[in-house]
C-alpha positions as CSV (number, residue, x, y, z in Angstrom):
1,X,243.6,84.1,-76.4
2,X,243.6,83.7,-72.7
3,X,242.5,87.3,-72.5
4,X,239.4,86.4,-74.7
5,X,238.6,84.1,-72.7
6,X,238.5,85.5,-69.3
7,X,236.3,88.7,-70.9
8,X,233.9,86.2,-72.4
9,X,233.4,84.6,-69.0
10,X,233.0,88.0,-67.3
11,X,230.8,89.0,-69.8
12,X,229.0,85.8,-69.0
13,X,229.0,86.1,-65.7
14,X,227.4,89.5,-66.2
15,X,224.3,88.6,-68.2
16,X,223.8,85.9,-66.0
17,X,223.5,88.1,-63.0
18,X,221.5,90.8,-65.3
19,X,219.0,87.8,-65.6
20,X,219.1,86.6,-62.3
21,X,218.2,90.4,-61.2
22,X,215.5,90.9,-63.4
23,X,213.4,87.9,-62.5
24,X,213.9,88.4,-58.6
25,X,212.2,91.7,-59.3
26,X,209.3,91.1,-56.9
27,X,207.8,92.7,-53.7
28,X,210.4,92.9,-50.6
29,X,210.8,89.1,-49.0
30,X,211.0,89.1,-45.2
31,X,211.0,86.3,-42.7
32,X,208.4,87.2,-40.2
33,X,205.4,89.2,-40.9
34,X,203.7,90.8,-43.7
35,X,205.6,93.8,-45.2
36,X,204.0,96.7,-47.3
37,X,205.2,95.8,-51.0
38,X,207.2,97.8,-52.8
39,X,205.9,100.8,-55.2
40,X,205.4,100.5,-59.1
41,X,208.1,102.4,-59.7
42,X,210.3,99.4,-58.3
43,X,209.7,97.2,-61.6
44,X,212.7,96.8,-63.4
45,X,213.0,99.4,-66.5
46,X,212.1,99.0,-70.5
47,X,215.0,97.4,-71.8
48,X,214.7,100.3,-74.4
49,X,215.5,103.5,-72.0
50,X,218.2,103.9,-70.1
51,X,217.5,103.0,-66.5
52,X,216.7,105.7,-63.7
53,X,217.6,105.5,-60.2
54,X,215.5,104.1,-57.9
55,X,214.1,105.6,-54.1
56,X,215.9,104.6,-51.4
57,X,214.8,101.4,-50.4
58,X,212.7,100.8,-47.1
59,X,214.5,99.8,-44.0
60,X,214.5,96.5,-44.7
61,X,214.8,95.0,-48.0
62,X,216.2,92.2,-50.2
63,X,219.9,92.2,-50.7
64,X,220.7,92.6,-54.4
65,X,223.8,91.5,-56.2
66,X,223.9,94.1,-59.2
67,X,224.6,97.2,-58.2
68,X,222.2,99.9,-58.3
69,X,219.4,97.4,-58.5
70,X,217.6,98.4,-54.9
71,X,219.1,102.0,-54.2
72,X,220.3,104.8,-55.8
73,X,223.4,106.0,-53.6
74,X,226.7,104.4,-54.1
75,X,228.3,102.0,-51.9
76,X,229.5,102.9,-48.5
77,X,232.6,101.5,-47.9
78,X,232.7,98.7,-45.3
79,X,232.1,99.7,-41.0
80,X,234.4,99.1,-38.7
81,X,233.9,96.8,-36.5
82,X,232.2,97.7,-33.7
83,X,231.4,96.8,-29.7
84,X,229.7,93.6,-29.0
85,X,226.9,95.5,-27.7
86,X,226.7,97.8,-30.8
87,X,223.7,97.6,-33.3
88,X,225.7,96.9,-36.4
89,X,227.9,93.7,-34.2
90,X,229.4,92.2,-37.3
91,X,231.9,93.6,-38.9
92,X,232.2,94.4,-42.7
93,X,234.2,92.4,-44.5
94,X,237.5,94.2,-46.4
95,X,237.3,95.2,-50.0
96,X,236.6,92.0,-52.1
97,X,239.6,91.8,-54.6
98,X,238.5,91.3,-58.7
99,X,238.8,87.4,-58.4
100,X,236.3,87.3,-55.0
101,X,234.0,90.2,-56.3
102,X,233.8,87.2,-59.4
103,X,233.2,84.3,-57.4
104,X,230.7,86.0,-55.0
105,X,228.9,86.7,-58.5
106,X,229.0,83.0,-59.3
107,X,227.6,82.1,-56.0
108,X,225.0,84.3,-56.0
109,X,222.6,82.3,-58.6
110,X,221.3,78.8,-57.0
111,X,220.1,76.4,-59.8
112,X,218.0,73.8,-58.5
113,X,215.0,71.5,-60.6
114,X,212.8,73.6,-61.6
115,X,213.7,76.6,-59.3
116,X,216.2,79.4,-59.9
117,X,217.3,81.0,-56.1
118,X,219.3,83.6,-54.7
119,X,222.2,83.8,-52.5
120,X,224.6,85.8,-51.3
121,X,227.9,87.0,-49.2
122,X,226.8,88.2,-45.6
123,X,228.5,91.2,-44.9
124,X,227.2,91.5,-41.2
125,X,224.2,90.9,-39.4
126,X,222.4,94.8,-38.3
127,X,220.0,94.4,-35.2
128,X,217.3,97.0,-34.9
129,X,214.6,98.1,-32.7
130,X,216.4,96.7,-29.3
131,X,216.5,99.5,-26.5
132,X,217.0,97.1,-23.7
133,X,218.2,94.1,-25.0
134,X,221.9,94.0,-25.7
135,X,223.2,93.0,-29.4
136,X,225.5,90.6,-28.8
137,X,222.1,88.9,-26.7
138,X,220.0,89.2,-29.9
139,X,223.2,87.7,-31.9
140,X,223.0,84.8,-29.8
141,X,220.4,83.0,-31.3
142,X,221.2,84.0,-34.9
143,X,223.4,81.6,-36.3
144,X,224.6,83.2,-39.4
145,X,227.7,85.1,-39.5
146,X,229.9,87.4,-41.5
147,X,231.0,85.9,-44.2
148,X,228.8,83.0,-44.5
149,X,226.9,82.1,-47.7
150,X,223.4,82.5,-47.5
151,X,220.2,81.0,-49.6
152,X,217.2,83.5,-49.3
153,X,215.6,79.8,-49.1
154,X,217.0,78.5,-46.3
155,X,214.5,77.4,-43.5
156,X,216.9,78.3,-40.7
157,X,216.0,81.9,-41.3
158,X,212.1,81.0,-40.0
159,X,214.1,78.9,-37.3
160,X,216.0,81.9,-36.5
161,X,212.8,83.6,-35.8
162,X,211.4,81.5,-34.4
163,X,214.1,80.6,-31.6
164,X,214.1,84.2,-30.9
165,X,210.5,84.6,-30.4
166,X,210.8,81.4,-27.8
167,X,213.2,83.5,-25.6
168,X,210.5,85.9,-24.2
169,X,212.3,88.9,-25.1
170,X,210.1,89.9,-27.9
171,X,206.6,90.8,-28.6
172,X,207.5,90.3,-32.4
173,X,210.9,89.7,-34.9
174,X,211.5,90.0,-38.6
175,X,214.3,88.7,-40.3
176,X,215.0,90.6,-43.9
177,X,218.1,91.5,-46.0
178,X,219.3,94.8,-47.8
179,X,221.8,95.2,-50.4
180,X,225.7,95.2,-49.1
181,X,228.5,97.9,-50.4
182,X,229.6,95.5,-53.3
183,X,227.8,93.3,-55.7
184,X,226.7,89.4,-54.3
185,X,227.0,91.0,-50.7
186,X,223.9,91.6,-48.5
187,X,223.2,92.8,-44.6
188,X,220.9,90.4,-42.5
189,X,218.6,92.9,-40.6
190,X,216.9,91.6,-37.3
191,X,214.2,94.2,-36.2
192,X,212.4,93.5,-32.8
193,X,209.9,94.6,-31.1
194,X,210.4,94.1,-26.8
195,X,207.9,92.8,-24.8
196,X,207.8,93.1,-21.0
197,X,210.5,90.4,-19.5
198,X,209.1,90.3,-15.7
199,X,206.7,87.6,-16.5
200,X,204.5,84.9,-14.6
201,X,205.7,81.8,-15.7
202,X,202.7,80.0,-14.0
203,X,200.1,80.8,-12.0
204,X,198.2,77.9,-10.4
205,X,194.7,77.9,-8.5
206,X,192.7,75.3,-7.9
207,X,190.4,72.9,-5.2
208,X,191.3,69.6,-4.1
209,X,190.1,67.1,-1.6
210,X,193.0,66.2,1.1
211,X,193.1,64.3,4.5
212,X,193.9,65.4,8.0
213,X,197.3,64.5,9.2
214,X,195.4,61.7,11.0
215,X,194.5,60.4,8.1
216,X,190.5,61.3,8.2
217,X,189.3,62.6,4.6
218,X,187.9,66.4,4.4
219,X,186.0,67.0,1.3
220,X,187.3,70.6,0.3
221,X,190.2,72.4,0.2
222,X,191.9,75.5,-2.0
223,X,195.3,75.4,-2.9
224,X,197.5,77.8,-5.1
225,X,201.3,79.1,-6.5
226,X,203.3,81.9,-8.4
227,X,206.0,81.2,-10.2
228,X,207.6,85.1,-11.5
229,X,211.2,85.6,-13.7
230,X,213.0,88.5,-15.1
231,X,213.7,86.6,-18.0
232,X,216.2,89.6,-19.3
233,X,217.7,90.9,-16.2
234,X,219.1,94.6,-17.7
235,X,219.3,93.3,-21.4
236,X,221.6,90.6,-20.8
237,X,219.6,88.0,-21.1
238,X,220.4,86.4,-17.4
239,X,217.1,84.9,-16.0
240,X,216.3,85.4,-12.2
241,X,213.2,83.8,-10.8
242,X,211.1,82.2,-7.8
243,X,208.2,80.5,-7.2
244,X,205.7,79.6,-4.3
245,X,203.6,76.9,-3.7
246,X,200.8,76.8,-1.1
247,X,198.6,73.8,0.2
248,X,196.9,73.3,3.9
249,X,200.4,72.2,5.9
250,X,202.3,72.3,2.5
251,X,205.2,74.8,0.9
252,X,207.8,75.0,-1.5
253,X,209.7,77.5,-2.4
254,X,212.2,77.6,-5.9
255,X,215.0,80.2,-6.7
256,X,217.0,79.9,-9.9
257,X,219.3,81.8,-12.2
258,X,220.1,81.3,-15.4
259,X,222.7,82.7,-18.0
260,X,222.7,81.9,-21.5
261,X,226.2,83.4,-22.4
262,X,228.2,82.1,-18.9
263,X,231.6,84.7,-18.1
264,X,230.6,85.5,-22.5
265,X,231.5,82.0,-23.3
266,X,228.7,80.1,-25.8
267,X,228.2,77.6,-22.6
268,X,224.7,78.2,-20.3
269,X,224.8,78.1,-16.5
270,X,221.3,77.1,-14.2
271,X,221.6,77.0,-10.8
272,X,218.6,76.3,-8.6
273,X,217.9,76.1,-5.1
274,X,214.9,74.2,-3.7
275,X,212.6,73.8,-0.6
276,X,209.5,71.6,0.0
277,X,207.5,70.7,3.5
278,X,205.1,68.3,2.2
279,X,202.4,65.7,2.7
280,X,200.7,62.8,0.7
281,X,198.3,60.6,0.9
282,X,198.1,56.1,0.2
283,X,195.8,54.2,0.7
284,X,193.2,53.4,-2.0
285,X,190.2,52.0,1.0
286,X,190.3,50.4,4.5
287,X,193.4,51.9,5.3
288,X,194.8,50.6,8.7
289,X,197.7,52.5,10.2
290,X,200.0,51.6,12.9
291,X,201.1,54.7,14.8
292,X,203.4,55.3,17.4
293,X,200.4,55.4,19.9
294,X,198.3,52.5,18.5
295,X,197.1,50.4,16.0
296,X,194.2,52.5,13.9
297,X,191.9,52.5,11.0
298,X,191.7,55.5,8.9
299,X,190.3,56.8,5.6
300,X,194.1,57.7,4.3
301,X,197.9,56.9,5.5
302,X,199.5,60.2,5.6
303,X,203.2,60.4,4.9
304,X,204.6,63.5,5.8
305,X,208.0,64.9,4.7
306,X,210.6,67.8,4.0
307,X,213.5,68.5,0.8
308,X,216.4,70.7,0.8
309,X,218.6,71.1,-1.7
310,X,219.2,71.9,-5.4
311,X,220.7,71.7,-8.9
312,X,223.9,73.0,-10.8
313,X,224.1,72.8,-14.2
314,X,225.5,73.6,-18.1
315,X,223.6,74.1,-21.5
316,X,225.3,74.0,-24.9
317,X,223.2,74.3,-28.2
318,X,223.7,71.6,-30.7
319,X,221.9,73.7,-33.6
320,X,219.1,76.4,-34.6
321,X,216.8,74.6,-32.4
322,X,218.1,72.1,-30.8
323,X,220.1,72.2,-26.8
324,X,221.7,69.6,-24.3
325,X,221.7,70.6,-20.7
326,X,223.2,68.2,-17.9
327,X,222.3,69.0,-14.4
328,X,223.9,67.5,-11.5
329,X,221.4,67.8,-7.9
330,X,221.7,66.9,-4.2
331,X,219.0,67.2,-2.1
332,X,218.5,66.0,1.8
333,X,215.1,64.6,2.6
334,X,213.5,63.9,6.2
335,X,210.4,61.5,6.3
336,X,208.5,61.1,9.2
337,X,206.3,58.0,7.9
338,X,203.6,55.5,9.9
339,X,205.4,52.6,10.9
340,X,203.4,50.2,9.0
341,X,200.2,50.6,7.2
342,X,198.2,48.2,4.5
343,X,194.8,49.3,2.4
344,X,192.6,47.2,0.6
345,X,193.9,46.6,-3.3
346,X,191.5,44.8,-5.2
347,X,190.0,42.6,-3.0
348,X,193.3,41.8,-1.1
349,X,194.4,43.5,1.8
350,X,198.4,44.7,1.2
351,X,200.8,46.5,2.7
352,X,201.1,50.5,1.5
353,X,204.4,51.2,0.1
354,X,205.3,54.9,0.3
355,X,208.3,55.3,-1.9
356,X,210.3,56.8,0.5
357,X,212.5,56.1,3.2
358,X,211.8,57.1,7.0
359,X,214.2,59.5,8.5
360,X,216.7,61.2,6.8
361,X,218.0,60.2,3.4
362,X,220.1,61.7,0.8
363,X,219.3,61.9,-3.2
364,X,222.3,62.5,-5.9
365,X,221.5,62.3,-9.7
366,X,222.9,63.2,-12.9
367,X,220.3,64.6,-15.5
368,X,220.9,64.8,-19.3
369,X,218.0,67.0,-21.0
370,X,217.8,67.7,-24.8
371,X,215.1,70.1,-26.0
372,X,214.1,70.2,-29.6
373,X,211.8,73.7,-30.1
374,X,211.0,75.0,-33.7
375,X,207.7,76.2,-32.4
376,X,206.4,80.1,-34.1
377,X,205.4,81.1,-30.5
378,X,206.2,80.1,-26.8
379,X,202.6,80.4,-25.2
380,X,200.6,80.1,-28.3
381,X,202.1,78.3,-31.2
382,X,200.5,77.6,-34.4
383,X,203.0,75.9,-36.4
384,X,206.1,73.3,-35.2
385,X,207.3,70.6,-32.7
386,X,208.5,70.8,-29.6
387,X,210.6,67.3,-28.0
388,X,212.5,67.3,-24.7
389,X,214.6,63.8,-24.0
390,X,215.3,63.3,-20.3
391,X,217.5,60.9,-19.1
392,X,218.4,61.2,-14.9
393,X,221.0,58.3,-13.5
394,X,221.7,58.8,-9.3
395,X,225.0,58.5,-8.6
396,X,225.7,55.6,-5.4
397,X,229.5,57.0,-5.1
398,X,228.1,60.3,-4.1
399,X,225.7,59.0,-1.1
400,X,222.4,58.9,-2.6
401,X,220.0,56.2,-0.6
402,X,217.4,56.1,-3.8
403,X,219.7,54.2,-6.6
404,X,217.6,54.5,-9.9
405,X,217.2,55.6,-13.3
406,X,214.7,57.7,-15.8
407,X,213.8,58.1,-18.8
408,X,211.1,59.8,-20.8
409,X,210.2,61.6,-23.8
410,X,207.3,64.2,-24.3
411,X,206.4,65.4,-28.1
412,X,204.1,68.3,-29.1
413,X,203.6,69.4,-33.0
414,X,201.7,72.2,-34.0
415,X,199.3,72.2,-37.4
416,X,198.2,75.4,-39.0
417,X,194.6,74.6,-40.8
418,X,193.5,76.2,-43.6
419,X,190.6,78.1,-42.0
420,X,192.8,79.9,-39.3
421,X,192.2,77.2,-36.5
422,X,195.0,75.1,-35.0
423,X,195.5,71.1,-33.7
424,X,198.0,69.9,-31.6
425,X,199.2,66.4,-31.5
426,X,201.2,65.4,-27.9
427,X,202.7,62.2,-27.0
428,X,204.5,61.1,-23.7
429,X,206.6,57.9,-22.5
430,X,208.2,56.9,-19.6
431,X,209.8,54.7,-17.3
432,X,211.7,54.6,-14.0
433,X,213.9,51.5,-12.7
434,X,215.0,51.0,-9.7
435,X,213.9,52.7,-6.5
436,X,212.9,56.3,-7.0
437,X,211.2,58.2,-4.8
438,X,207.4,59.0,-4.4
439,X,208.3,62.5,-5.8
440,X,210.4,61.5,-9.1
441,X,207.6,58.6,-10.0
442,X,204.8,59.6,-12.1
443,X,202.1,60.5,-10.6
444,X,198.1,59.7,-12.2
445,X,197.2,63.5,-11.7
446,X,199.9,64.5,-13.8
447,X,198.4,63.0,-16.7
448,X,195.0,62.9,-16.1
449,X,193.3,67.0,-16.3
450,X,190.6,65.5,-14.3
451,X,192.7,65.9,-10.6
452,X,195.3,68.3,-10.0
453,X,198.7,68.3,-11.0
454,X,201.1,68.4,-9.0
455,X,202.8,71.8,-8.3
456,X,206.6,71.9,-7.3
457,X,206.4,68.6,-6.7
458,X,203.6,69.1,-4.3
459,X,200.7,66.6,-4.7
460,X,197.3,67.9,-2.6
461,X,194.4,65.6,-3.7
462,X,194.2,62.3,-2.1
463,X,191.7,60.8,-4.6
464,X,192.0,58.3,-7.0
465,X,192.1,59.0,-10.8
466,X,188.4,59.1,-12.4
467,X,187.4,55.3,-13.7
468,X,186.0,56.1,-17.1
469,X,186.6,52.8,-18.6
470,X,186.0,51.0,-15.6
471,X,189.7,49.6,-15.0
472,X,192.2,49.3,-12.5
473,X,193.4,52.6,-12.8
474,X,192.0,53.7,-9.8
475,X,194.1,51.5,-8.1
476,X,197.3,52.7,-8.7
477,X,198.4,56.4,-7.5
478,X,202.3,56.4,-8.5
479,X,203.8,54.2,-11.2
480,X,207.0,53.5,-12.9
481,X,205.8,53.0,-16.5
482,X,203.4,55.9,-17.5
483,X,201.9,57.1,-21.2
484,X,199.8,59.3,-22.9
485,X,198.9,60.3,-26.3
486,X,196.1,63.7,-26.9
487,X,195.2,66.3,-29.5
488,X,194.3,69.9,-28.5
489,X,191.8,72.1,-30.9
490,X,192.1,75.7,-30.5
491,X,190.2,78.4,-32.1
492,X,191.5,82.3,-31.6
493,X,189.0,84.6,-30.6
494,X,191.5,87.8,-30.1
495,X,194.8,89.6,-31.3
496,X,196.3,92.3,-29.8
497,X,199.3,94.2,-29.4
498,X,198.9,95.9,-26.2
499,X,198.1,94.0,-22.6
500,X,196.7,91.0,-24.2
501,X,198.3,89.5,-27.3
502,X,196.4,86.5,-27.7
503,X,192.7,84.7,-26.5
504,X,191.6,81.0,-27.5
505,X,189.0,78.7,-27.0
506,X,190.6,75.5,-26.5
507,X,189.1,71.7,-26.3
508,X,191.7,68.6,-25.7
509,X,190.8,64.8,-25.2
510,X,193.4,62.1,-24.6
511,X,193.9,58.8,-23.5
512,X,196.8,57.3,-20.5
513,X,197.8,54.4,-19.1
514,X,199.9,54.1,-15.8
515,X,201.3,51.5,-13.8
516,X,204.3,49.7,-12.0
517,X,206.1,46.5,-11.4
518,X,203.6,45.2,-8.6
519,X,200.8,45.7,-11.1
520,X,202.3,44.0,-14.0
521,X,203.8,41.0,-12.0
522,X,200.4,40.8,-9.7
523,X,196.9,43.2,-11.2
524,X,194.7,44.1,-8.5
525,X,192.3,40.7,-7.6
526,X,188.6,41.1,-8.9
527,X,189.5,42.7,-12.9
528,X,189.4,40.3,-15.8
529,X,189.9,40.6,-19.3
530,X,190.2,44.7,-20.2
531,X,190.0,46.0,-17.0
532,X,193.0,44.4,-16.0
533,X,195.0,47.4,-18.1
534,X,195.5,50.6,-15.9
535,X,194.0,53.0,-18.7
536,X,191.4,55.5,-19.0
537,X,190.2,58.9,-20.6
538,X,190.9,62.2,-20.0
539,X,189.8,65.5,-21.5
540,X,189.2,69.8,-20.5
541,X,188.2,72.6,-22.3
542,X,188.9,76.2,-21.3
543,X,190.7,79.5,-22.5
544,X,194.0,80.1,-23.0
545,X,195.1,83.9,-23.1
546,X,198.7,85.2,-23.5
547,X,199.2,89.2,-21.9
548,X,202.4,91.2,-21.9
549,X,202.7,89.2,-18.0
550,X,202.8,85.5,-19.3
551,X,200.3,82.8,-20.5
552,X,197.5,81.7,-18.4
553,X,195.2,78.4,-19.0
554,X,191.5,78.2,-17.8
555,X,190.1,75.3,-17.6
556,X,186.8,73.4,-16.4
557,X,188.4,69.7,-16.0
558,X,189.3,70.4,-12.2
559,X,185.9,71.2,-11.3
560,X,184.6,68.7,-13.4
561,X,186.8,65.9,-11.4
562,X,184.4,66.8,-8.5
563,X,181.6,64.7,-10.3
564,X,181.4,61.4,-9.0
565,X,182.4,58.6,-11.6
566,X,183.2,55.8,-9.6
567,X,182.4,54.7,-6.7
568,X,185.2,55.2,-4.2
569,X,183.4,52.0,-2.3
570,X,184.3,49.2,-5.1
């Protein structure tokens, strides 16, 4: 009786999978791109004639679990395992015995409400088309293992994609499966195609209107930086980079490295090194400057100042998508600053605080960054969110001068539309306590496109934010409290697969507010009512085009910020 039994349940088991087969009969599923479907002749047969073998299947294809059901030669018995480094870098799992070859056939059909699924027993994960980039590289992003179950359903394949498409390494990535060497077993394939990994992370050039060192305003000047990686240093994924910065009496210079697989542990190493000689500018009108030679009044107080130091620091990921990095930095600063200087605020004449401290000073932190990315693309994504979560705490028992602590949070997600164009939605928060210098406050040109950013921490325009709303925004240059919410339109005029990959037209509008303790305890005299809140408008339009050498933006806001909409005289 027992033996009844246990052939009813195979035979069960049998026409369940037969089933299961027959109505996953359908043109080859990848994870990626379009694929050429399958030929006619793939259909399953008349249940009447006996069934003939089918072609070889293409070089990717969708893992079966009845034999015979997507190729026509017999099963190869399971690889060995192989180098790390190896295409095929998972190793075949032993001959299944009679009571696992059953329960992989009872895992392999996924009832759900109103949905019948797949899923089977990886064998190993095959990595194709990489001739510089080492497997076990490639395998680092690519959760799924030997052995695992899988669900031709589940969304961390796309993520998969997805993540590796984000390194840089590659131009394009499919994700597929193909039938294993027993039944309920399949191969997860990961084809690539490499791009160029010597890249130009950002290329920055640009006017601005700066000050003299005595402080007397000149009305035009260029500025400009590079910032280049090897992103796959000989396949191994290390990252090696610099960067330049260049203003009229300003530098900085950056050097990093970067290994995802540290001494082939699943731990990340950064180390950066970091140089700045550097000016800025206070003083919103009336500025009056005590020097060492005499007391004098000047369009700007200049504050002059140079950084030396750098940052160590450890990544881990915490999912598909999802990484925590803590950093620990030390840097040395020397200031050479006025010894007193006061502008007019409002209508009030106050002393100019310049958020740093004269001489030399020492800065120690602790930063905590998580990084959420699920986006399709790095440069030009049309589908998925990107989050980063700072947190940065200095550390008094280590020396630092500037005891404070950050926090912020910055939110991009990406919508496909239905007619090919695509919207972004970005948010931003943040707030400092404490005393943090003028460098690690947030500065207005950073959030509004109107005046330039600043580059490596270099600020080069001296002018006050555009007053679109007429508030006391243009009275406030760094702040402690800063946010901003926008949406981006962008509309693709080109794809390619050669020098440039990628061309749109892009249009963004947004709206920020900024400010600090001063101005929330005591606003500026002279505002009343809604002109009291530091806000205002910002907005650019341009081209954004992604080549084989990095992304590059082109837009017409920093030419735009030239037009006069305020008087700098009120």
């Amino acid at each position: 009786m027992i033996f009844v039994r246990r052939q009813l349940r195979k035979l069960a088991v049998a026409l369940a999978l037969a089933a299961a087969t027959t109505a996953h009969a359908q043109p080859v599923r990848t994870w990626g791109g379009e694929r050429t479907p399958p030929e006619p002749s793939d259909a399953p047969p008349a249940p009447t004639a006996p069934p003939a073998p089918p072609p070889p299947p293409p070089p990717t294809t969708v893992g079966t679990p009845v034999e015979g059901s997507s190729r026509s030669d017999p099963p190869k018995p399971p690889a060995p395992a192989k180098d790390p480094d190896a295409r095929d870098s998972e190793p075949v799992p032993p001959n299944p015995t009679s009571e696992e070859e059953e329960e992989a056939r009872s895992q392999a059909i996924v009832h759900m409400p109103g949905h019948v699924g797949l899923r089977y027993r990886l064998e190993g994960v095959e990595v194709q088309g990489n001739t510089t980039t080492l497997s076990r590289v490639v395998l680092r992003y690519v959760r799924f293992k030997a052995g695992d179950t899988l669900d031709v359903d589940d969304k961390d394949l796309s993520v998969t994609r997805f993540r590796l498409l984000g390194t840089g390494f590659f131009r394009d990535v499919q994700l597929s499966l193909r039938r294993g060497s027993r039944r309920g077993y399949a191969v997860l394939v990961v084809s690539v195609v490499e791009r160029n990994t010597i890249v130009v992370n950002d290329l920055w050039l640009g006017l601005s209107a700066d000050a003299e060192p005595d402080g007397r305003a000149r009305p035009l000047t260029a500025y400009g930086g590079l910032d280049v990686s090897e992103r796959n240093l000989a396949g191994t994924g290390v990252t090696l980079g610099g960067a330049i910065a260049l203003a009229d009496r300003q530098l900085a210079l950056r050097t990093r490295f970067s290994d995802p697989q540290f001494r082939g542990t699943p731990w990340m190493a950064n180390v950066e090194l970091l140089y700045n000689n550097a000016k800025d500018f206070f003083g919103n009108r009336d500025a009056l400057v005590d020097d060492p030679t005499a007391e004098v009044r000047q369009d700007f107080a200049v504050a002059s100042y140079r950084r030396f130091g750098g940052s160590v620091g450890v990544g881990h990921d915490l999912g598909s998508s999802t990484q925590l990095f803590l950093d620990y930095r030390f840097e040395k600063i020397d200031a050479n600053l006025p010894r007193a200087a006061s502008h007019v605020r409002g209508r009030d004449v106050e002393p100019i605080d310049f958020h740093i401290h004269g001489g030399s000073s020492l800065i120690s932190t602790l930063r905590a960054t998580m990084v959420h990315d699920t986006r399709d693309e790095p440069f030009l994504p049309t589908r998925g969110t990107f989050m980063s979560l700072l947190s940065e705490l200095s550390l008094s028992p280590l020396g630092t001068d500037y005891p404070y602590a950050k926090l912020q949070v910055r939110a991009s997600h990406w919508f496909p539309l239905s007619w090919g164009h695509v919207l972004r939605l970005e948010g931003f928060a943040g707030s400092i306590f404490g005393d943090a210098p003028l460098f690690e406050r947030f500065y207005v040109g950073d959030f509004t496109d109107l005046l330039p950013d600043r580059v490596l921490d270099l600020n080069f325009d001296r002018r006050a934010a555009p007053n679109f709303l007429d508030t006391s925004i243009q009275e406030i240059r760094y702040g402690t409290y800063a946010a901003k919410v926008s949406v981006e339109y962008r509309i693709p005029l080109y794809r390619g697969t050669r020098s440039i990959y990628g061309i749109d037209l892009f249009g963004s509008v947004g709206l920020y507010g900024l400010t600090d303790d001063l101005n929330l305890r005591q606003p500026p005299s002279g505002y009343s009512g809604f002109s009291k809140v530091p806000i205002d408008l910002t907005f650019n339009a341009g081209l954004r085009i992604e080549t084989n050498v990095g992304g590059f933006a082109f837009g017409i806001a920093n030419l735009v910020g030239f037009i006069p909409v305020r008087s700098e005289g009120n």
